[in-house]
N, C-alpha and C positions, 0 to 999 in steps of 0.2 A: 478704102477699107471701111471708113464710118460709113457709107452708105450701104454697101454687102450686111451691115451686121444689123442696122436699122432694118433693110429689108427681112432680114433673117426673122426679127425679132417681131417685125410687125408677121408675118406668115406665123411664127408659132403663135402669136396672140390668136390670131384666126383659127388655126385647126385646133388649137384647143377650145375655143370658143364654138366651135362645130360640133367637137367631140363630147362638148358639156350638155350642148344641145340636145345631140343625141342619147345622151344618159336622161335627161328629166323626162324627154320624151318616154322610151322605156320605162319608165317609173312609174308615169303618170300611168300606163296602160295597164302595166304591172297592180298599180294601188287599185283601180277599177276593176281588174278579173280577181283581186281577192276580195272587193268588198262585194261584188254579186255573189262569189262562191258564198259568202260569210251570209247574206242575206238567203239566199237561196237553202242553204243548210237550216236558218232559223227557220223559217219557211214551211221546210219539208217535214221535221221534227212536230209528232202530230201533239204531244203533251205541252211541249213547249214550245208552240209556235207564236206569231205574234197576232191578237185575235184579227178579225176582219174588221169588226165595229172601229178600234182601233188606227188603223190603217187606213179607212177610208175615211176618218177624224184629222189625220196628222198632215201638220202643216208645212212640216220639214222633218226629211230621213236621214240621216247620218248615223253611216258604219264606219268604225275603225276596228280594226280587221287584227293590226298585232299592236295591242295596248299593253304596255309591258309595264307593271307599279311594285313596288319591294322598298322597304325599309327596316330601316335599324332603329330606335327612338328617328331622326330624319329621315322622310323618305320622300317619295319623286315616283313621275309616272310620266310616260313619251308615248305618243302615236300618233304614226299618219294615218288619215283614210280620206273619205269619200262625204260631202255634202249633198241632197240634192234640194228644192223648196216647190213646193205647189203654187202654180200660176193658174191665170183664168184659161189658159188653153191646154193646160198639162201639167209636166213635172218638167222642174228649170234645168241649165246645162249643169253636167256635175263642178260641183267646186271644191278644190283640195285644200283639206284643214291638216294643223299640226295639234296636237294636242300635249299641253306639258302641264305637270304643275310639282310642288310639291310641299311639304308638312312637316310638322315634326310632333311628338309627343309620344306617348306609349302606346309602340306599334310594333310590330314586327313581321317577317313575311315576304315576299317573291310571288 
């Protein structure tokens, strides 16, 4: 009986250790098709796009896509997105950032 339940136990470790996999994965794909959308909108947007000069200057891109910030006198702000950095042969693999912080003082706002 202790061995059926060990096994049990080691298998649910496993498919949920698959299943978790399979969520970051999703995620990760998920955080990349919104920070191209997000980019691509800035992009297209002819008043306020981001200049050329600019772009072809910058040494590293990062979009965060749903950066969410609201306080009360304390407040906080959270978002994931997308890293990428300029190399001698191109633009590096994307890297996934969290972004947090937060404050406090006379503020207010969502």
């Amino acid at each position: 009986m202790k061995r059926i339940l060990t096994l049990l136990l080691g298998l649910t470790t496993i498919f949920a250790g698959v299943s978790w996999a399979g969520t970051a994965e999703q995620d990760s794909t998920e955080r990349l098709r919104n920070a191209g959308v997000v980019l691509n909108e800035i992009m297209a947007a002819p008043d306020k796009g981001i200049p050329e000069e600019v772009l072809d200057n910058a040494k590293c891109i990062v979009v965060v896509p749903n950066l969410v910030k609201g306080g009360f006198i304390v407040g906080g702000k959270h978002g994931r997105g997308v890293a990428t950095c300029r190399t001698s042969t191109g633009w590096s693999a994307p890297a996934f950032i969290s972004v947090g912080g937060g404050s406090w003082g006379l503020q207010i706002g969502v």
